[in-house]
C-alpha positions in Angstrom: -23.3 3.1 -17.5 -21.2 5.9 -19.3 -17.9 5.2 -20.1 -15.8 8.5 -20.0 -14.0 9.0 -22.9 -10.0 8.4 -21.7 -11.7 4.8 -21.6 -13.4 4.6 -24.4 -9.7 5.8 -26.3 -7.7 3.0 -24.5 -9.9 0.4 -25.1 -10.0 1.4 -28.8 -6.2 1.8 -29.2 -6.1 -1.4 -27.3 -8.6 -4.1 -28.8 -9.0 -2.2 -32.5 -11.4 -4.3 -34.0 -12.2 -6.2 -30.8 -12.7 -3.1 -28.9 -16.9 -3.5 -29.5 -16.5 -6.6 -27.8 -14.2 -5.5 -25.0 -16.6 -2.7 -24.2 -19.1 -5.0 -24.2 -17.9 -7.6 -21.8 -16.9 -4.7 -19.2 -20.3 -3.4 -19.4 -22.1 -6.6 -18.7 -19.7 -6.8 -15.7 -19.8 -3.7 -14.6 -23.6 -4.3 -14.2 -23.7 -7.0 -12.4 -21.3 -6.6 -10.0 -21.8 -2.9 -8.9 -18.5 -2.2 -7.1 -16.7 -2.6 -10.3 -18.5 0.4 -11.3 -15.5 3.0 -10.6 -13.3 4.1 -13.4 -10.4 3.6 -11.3 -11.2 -0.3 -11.3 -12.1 -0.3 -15.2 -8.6 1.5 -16.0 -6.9 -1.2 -13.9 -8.6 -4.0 -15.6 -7.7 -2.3 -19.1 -4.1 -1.5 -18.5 -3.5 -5.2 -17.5 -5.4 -6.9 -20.0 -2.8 -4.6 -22.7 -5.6 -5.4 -25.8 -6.0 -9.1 -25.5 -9.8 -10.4 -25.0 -9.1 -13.5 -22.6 -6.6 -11.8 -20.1 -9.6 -9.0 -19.8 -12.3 -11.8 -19.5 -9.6 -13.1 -16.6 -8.7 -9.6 -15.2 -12.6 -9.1 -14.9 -13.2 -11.9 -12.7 -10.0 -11.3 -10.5 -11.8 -8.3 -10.0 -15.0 -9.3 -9.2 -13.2 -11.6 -6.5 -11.5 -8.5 -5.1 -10.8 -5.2 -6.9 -7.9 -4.8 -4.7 -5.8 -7.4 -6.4 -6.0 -5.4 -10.0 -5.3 -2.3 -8.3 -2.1 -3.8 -7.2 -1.6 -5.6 -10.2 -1.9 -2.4 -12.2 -0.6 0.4 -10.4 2.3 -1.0 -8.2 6.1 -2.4 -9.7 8.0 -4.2 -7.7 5.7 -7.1 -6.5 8.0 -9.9 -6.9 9.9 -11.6 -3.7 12.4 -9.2 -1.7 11.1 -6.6 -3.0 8.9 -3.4 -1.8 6.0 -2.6 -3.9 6.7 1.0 -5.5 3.1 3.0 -6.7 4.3 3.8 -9.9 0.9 4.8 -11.8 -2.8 5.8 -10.0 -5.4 5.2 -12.3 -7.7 7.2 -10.6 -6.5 9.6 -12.6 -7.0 8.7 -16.8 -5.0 7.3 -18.5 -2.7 10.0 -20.1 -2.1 11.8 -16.8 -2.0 8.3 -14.5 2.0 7.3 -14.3 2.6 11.7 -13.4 3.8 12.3 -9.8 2.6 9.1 -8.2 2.9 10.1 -4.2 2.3 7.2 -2.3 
């Protein structure tokens, strides 16, 4: 699997010197469970984790349960009781460009 390089920045700026490991644990992820396989999903997982190992570890298996729930997680405010979930960022775009004119 190549990892496009907007990725490969964040995870850097992200884990520093765990970002070897980071990379490595979405990669033996990413090929075992094949739907995770979409930059969109990897992004997600990334922005939530925000550098630390054992939320991505957890982010990754949240994931592999359903990709939707990180999707939410990641690209929606507002998620809390009374309130309507606003798309705020789409991470199908990378990550420098994701939180620009979100249209729902």
């Amino acid at each position: 699997m190549i990892i496009i390089d907007d990725i490969i920045k964040k995870i850097n700026a992200d884990f520093g010197e765990n970002a070897n490991k980071a990379t490595t644990m979405l990669i033996d992820s990413i090929t075992k469970v094949d739907y995770l396989k979409t930059d969109r999903v990897i992004r997600c997982i990334i922005f939530l984790a925000k550098g630390n190992l054992t939320d991505l570890k957890e982010y990754i298996e949240a994931a592999t349960f359903d990709t939707r729930d990180v999707m939410l997680w990641a690209e929606y405010d507002g998620l809390k009781a009374n309130e309507h979930p606003k798309r705020v960022r789409d991470f199908n775009k990378p990550f420098d460009e994701c939180s620009n004119d979100v249209k729902e």
